[in-house]
N, C-alpha and C positions, 0 to 999 in steps of 0.2 A: 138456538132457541130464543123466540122471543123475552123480551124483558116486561116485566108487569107493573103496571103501576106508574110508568115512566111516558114523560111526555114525548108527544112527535117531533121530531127533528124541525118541521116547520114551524112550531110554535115557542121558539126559543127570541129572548127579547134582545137587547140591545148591551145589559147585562152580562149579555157570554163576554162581549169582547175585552170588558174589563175585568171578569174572573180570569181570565186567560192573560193579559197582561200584567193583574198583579202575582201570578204565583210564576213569572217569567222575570220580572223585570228586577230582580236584586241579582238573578243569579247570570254565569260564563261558563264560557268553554264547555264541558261534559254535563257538569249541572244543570246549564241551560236546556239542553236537548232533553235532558230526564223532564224536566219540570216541564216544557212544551210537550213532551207525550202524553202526561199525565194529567196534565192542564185540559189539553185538547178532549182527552177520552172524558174526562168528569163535565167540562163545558158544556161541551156537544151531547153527552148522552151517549154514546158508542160504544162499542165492544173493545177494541184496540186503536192504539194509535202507535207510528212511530218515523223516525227520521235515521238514514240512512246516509253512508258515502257512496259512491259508486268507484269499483274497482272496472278500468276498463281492460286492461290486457286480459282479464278473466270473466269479465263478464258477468260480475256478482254483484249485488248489496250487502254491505257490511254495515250492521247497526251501530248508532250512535246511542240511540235512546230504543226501548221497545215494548212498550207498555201493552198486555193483550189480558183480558179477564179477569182485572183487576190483579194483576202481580207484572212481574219482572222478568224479561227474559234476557237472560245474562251471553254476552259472546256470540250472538245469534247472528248469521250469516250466510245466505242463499243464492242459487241461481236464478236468475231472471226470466230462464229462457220457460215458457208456456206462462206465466205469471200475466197479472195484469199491468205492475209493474215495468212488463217489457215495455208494452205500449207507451207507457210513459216517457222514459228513457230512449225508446225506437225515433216516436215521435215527437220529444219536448216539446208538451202540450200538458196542461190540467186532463185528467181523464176521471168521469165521472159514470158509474155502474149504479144505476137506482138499484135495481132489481135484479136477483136473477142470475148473478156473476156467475155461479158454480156452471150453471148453460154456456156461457161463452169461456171459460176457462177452464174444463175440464179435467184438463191434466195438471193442475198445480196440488196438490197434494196438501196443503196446509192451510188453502182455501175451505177443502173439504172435513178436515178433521173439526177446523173449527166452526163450519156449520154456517159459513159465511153465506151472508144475503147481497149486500152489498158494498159497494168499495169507491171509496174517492182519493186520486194521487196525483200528484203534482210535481214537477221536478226542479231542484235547484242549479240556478246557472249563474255562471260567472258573467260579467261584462262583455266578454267575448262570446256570451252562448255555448260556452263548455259545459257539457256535463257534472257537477260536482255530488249530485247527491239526487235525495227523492225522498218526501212525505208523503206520508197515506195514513188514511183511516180506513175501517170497515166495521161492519154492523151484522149482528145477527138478525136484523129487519129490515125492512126497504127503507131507503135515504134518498126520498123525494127530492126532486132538484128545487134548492133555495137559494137564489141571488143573495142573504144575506150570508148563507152559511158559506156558500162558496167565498166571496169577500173576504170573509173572517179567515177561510183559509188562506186567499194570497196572501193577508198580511204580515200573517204566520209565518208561510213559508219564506218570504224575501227578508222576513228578520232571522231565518234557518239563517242563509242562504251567506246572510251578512256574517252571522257567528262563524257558520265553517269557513267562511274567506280568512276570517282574522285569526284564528284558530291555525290555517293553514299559513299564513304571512308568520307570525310569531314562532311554528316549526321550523320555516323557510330561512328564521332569522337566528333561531339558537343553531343550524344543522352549519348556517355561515360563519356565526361564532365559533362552533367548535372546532372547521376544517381551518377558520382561523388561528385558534388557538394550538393543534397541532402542528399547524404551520410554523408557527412566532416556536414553539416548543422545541422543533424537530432542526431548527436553524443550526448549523455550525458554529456561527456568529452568535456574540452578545447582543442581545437588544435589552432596554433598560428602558421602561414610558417614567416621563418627570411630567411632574405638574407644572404651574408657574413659579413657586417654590423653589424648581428642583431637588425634590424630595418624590423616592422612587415609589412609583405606585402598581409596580409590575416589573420584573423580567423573569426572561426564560428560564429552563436551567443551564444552557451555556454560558449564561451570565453567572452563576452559581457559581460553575467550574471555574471560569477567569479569576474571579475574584476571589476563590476559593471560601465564599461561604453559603449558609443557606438563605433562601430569601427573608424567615422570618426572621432572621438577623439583620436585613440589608431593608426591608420594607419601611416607608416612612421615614427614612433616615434621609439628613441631604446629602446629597449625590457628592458632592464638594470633598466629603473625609474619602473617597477614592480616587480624586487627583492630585498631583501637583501642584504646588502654589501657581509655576507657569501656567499647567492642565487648565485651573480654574479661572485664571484670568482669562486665556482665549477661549472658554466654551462661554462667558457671560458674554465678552465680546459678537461672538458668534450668535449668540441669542439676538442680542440687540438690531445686527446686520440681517436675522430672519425677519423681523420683525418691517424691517422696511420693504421687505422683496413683497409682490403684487401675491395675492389669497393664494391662487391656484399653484406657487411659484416657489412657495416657502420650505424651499429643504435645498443643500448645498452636503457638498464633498471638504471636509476640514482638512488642507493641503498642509503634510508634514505630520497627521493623527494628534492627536494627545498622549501626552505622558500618564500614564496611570500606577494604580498602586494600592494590590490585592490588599486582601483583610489581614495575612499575617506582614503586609510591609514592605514586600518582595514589589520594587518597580517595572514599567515595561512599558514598553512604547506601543500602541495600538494607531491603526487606520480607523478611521473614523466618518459615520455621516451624522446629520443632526436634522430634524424636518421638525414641522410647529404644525399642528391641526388643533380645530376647537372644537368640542362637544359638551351640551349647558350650559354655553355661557361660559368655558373654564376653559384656558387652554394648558395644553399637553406639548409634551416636547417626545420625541422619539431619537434615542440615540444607539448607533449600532455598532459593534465595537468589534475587533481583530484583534488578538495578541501576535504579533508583529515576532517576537522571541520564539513562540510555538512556530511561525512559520520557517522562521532562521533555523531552526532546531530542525522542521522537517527536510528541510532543503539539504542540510548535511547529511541526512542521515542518508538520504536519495544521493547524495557527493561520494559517501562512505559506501553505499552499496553498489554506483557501478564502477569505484575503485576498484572493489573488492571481485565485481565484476572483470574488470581486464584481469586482475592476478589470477584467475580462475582459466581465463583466456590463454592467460599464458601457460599456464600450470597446463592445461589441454594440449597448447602446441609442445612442449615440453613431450607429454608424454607419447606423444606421436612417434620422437625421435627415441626415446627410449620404451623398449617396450618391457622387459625384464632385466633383471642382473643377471647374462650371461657370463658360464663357465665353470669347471667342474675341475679345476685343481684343487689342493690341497689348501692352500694359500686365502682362495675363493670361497670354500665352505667353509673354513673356521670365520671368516669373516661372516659370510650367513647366519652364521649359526650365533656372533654376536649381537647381529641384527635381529635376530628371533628371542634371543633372551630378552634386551630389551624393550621392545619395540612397545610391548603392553603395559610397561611402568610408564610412569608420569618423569622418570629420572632423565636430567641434562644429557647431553650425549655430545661429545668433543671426537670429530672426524677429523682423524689425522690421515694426512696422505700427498704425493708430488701434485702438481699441478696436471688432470686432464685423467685422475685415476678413477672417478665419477664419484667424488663427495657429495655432491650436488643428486645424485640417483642414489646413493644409500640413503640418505635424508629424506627421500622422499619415500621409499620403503619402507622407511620406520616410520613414517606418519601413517602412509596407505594400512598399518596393520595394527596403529594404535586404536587406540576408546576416541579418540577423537577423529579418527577417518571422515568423519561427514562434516567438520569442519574445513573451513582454511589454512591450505599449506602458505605460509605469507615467506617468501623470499629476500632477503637483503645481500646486498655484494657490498659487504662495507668500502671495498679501496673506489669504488666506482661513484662514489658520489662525494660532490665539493664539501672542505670539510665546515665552510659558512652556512649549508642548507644541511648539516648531516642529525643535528639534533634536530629539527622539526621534521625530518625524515622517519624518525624513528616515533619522536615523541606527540608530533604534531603540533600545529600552533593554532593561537586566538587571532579574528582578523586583527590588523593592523600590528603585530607583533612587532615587525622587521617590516621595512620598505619590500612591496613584492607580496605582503602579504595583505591581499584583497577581499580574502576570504577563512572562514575556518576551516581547517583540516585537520583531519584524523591521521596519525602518524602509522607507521608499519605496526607495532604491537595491539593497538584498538582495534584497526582490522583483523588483527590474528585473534582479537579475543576468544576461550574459548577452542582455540586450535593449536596452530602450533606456528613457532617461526625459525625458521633456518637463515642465519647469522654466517652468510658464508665469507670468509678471506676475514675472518674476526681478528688477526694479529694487525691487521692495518687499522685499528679504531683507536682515535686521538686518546690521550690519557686523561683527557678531564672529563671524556663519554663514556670512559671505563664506568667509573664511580656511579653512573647513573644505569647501566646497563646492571651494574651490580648489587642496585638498590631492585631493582625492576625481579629480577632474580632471587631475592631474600625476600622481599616485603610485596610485590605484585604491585606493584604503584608508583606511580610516577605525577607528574605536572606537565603539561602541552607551553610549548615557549608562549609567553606571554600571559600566562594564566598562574590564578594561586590558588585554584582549587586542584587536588589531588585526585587523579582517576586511577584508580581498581582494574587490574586486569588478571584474567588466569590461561597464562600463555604458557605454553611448554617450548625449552628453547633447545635447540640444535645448531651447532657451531663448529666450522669447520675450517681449517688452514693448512698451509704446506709450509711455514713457518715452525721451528722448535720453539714452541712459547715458555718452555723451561727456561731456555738458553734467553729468550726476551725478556725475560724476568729476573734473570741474571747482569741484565744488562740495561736493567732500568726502566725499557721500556712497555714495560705487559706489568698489571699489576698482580701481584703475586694473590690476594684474596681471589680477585675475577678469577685468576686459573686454577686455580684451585676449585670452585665453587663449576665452573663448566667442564673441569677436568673429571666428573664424579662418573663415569664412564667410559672412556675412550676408549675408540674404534680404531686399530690403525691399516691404511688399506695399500694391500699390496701395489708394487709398480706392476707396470707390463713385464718388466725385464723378469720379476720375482715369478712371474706365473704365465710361464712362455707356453704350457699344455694349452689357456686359452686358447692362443693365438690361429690356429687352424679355425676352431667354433667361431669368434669373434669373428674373423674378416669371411666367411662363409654367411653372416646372416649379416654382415654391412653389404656385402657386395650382393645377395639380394634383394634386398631393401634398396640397397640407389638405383640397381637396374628396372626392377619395378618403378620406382621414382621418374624417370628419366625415359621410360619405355624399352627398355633395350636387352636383346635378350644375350647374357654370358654364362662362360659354358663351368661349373662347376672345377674352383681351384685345384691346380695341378700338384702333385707332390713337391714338383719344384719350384713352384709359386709359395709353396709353404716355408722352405728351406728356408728360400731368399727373406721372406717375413721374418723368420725363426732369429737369420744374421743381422737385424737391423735391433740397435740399443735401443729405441723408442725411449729418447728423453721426454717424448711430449705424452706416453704411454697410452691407456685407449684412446682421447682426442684424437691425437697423432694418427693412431690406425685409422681411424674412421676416416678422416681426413684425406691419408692417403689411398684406401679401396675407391672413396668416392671420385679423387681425380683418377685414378686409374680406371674407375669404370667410364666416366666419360670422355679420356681418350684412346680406349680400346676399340680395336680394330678386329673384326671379323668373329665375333663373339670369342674373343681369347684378353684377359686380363691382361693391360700393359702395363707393369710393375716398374720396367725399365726406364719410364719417364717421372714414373709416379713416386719412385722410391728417394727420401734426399738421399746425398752423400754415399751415391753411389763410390764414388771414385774412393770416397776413404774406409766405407762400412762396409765394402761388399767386396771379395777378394776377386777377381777375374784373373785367371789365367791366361797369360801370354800364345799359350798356345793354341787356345781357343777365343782369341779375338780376331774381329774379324771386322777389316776397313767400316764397315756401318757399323759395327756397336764402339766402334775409337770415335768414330765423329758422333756420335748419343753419347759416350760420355764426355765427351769435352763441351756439347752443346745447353748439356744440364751443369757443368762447371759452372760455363758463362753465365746460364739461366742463374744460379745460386747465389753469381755473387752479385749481378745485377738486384736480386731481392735484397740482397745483406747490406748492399750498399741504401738500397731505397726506405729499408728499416732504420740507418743509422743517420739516415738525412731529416727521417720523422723522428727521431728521439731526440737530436740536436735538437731542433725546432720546439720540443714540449720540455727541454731540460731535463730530457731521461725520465720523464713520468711516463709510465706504462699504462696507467687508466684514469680515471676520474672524468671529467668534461673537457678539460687541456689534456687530456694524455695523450700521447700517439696512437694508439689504439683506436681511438676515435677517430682522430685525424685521418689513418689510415685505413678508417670504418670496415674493422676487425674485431673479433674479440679480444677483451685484454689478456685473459689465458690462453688461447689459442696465439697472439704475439708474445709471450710470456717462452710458450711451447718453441718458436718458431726462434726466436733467439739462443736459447741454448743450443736448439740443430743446429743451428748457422754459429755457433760459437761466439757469439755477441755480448761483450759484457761493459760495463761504463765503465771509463776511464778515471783513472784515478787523479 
């Protein structure tokens, strides 16, 4: 509808341009765009006016400002597409409709509601001729073409044009700030900005966490009360040496870090950089900091877990060899059935038994069926390790503790924390490791060599010997508390000899196992393959068997088990009748004679050589790269005892 009373658009004087610049020129950003629509529609005389960004992936105008009929149109936001505004934006060109528009635009829809005559639009462009936006007017009457009015509107528009740039730069620059500041936030590393001062005017919060306080504890504060008198002498140094390097050049790596020194006191060695930039006239320092201890700390922990790692490995290969506790005498199940009482308490458990009766596989049984199963079974052979490395073996040390020691290590019970540790051949432990083995057991805690802080463990201990630690206590050497204190259950495990019913099951599922192992197919043990097993003492008891099914199974011939080579002492354990020898079983036994005493001799030229030590890293066992209970075994067969 026309407007009454109101002059023609071409009779408007020189006046417009300056009502238009003064209800424009105090105001920014969103304000600005209000005040120019509004400005514009009262100037000019018009129905609406308004100013616009341009969405291009969608192909919309989204208002900035959008004055229409004397009010407000708030969130208002359209498609282009049949609009006049297309042309505009199509073409980036001023487009000017006197008359008439609803005829050439007929399908705009909000042309028509509002009864639009005609329409003047122009589009905002960057310096590259981008797109960024679009002004328009329109009239409920025809808007004659006027050189001055159009004027007025370029001037308008490229002071749009200049807002929405800077509008968009200031976005552009808080959107930078802020991927910055999660940046500097999200750091691992401390960063700390100082002034000239060195008085902290920012960091992160991993600066928080280092230094253990909150920033507005630490803000404005000099930097100085968190180093070292040293710390503070070389970072002013350090300043100064920035200070001469070329503008672009000013940042360096502090070789050796700084000594620093959180908020409760606690010092620490940190890596370090330092860089100098200016901004106002003021310059800044930027410093980035490491705690050097947290990495020392992580690196052990990673040292501790693929220790923990191989015990686990081994613990694997272990159960390879053992798959269950076979055997069904009498002897065997009351032993089970100790194992099963108490395998679910947290209580000590002292595994008595000969060398080779599988202390070493009850211990693990009692773990596989304890509250801690999903922990670490952690293993110690106390007679197998030197007794100069036997307490940081156990207890672990601080670097530099003892010569050799380069690094910090976690001893056998920190690994075990949590789980359980088997303590095997425990009668050979020095008497002044008693005492600590027996602190460790009362109190859970101990000291690492070289350290005087106290570590907390909750270990369950399992301990095992073929030793009378009664009789060693007797005799001065076993401390009478320790045994006691591991004695609170013991298990005592049959020999071979006591529970000969095994013996059939046992070497029946060795000798399938090694022939599987080895490829090789053997024909199920003969009655009298059993006998002859039945007649052998087995000092060395199940090691011994297993030991011998395995050479037996690999020098068997014709899938029949050859016992006859495999068996020791035949000549003195195994009765053969005179009337049943026969010229080749006299020369087999006289050739395993020879065989025997050749090894007895070669065992007692290794035990001269290590002065009768049977294990540790000089023992002959090693020497002889055997194990020390399987030579243990192999000496009483062969009757070998030290001279006196």
């Amino acid at each position: 509808m026309a407007k009454l009373n109101q002059p023609p658009l071409g009779s408007l004087d020189k006046n417009t341009l300056l009502t238009i610049l003064k209800g424009t020129a105090t105001e920014t950003g969103e304000r600005f765009f209000a005040a120019l629509a509004e400005n514009l529609a009262k100037a000019l005389n018009i129905h609406g006016a308004w100013i616009t960004e341009y969405l291009e992936e969608s192909r919309r105008l989204r208002a900035l400002a959008f004055w229409l009929g004397g009010q407000w149109l708030r969130d208002f936001e359209y498609e282009i597409v049949g609009t006049p505004c297309e042309t505009v934006i199509e073409e980036t060109r001023l487009i000017h409709v006197p008359d008439r528009v609803l005829e050439l635009y007929p399908g705009d829809p909000d042309l028509r509601q509002e009864k639009a005559v005609s329409y003047l639009g122009v589009p905002l462009l960057d310096l590259d001729g981008k797109i960024l936006g679009h002004m328009a007017v329109l009239d409920t009457r025809p808007m004659p073409e006027d050189p001055y009015v159009l004027a007025i509107f370029r001037i308008f528009a490229a002071r749009a044009t200049a807002e929405l740039q800077r509008i968009r730069a200031e976005k552009e620059v808080r959107e930078r700030e802020e991927k910055l500041s999660r940046l500097v936030d999200s750091a691992m590393d401390a960063i700390i900005e100082l002034d000239h001062d060195l008085k902290v005017t920012r960091l992160n919060p991993a600066a928080e966490k280092t230094f253990k306080c909150f920033s507005n504890e630490i803000l404005h504060q000099n930097f100085g009360k968190f180093l070292t008198t040293e710390g503070n002498e070389k970072l002013r140094n350090l300043i100064q040496e920035l200070q001469d390097l070329p503008e672009d050049k000013q940042y360096l790596w502090i070789p050796g870090g700084l000594k620093a020194v959180c908020a409760e006191g606690e010092e620490f060695q940190a890596e370090a950089t330092l860089s100098r930039f200016e901004m106002q006239q003021q310059t800044f320092y930027t410093l980035i900091l490491r705690n050097l201890n947290e990495r020392i700390e992580a690196e052990r922990k990673i040292l501790s877990l693929k220790v923990e790692a191989e015990y686990l490995k081994e613990e694997i290969k272990a159960l390879q060899n053992f798959d269950e506790i076979i055997g069904r005498s009498e002897p065997t199940l009351r032993m089970l059935r100790d194992v099963g009482q108490v395998a679910d308490t947290d209580a000590t458990v002292l595994i008595l038994g000969e060398t080779g009766t599988g202390k070493e596989l009850v211990a693990r049984a009692i773990h596989t069926a304890s509250r801690r199963r999903d922990k670490p079974l952690i293993k110690v052979n106390c007679s197998a390790i030197p007794s100069s490395l036997i307490e940081s073996e156990f207890f672990g040390h601080e670097q530099g503790a003892f010569t050799g020691a380069t690094k910090k290590r976690d001893g056998r019970f920190a690994l075990a924390d949590g789980g359980t540790i088997f303590l095997d051949e425990i009668g050979e432990l020095p008497l002044d490791l008693q005492s600590k083995i027996l602190r460790v057991l009362q109190e859970g805690e101990f000291e690492p060599v070289g350290s005087s802080h106290t570590r907390k463990v909750d270990v369950r201990v399992l301990a095992a010997t073929n030793r009378n630690l009664h009789q060693e206590v007797q005799n001065g050497k076993f401390r009478e508390d320790l045994y006691y204190r591991l004695n609170v259950f013991p298990i005592k495990l049959p020999t071979l000899k006591e529970r000969m019913g095994d013996i059939p099951i046992l070497a029946s599922v060795f000798t399938k196992r090694f022939a599987q192992k080895i490829g090789r197919a053997i024909s199920p043990l003969s009655q009298s393959c059993i006998e002859r097993l039945k007649e052998y003492d087995w000092p060395g008891n199940i090691r011994e068997l297993q030991n011998v099914i395995e050479r037996a199974v690999i020098i068997s011939q014709h899938g029949d088990l050859d016992l006859d080579r495999a068996l020791p002492n035949v000549g003195r354990g195994t009765v053969i009748k005179e009337a049943t020898q026969t010229d080749e079983t006299l020369k087999r036994v006289r050739k395993m004679v020879e065989i025997e005493e050749l090894e007895k001799q070669n065992l007692i030229l290794a035990l001269n050589a290590t002065d009768w030590r049977v294990s540790g890293e000089n023992g002959a066992a090693r020497l002889l790269g055997m194990n020390a209970s399987t030579l243990s075994s192999r000496m009483k067969a062969l009757g070998i005892k030290r001279p006196r």
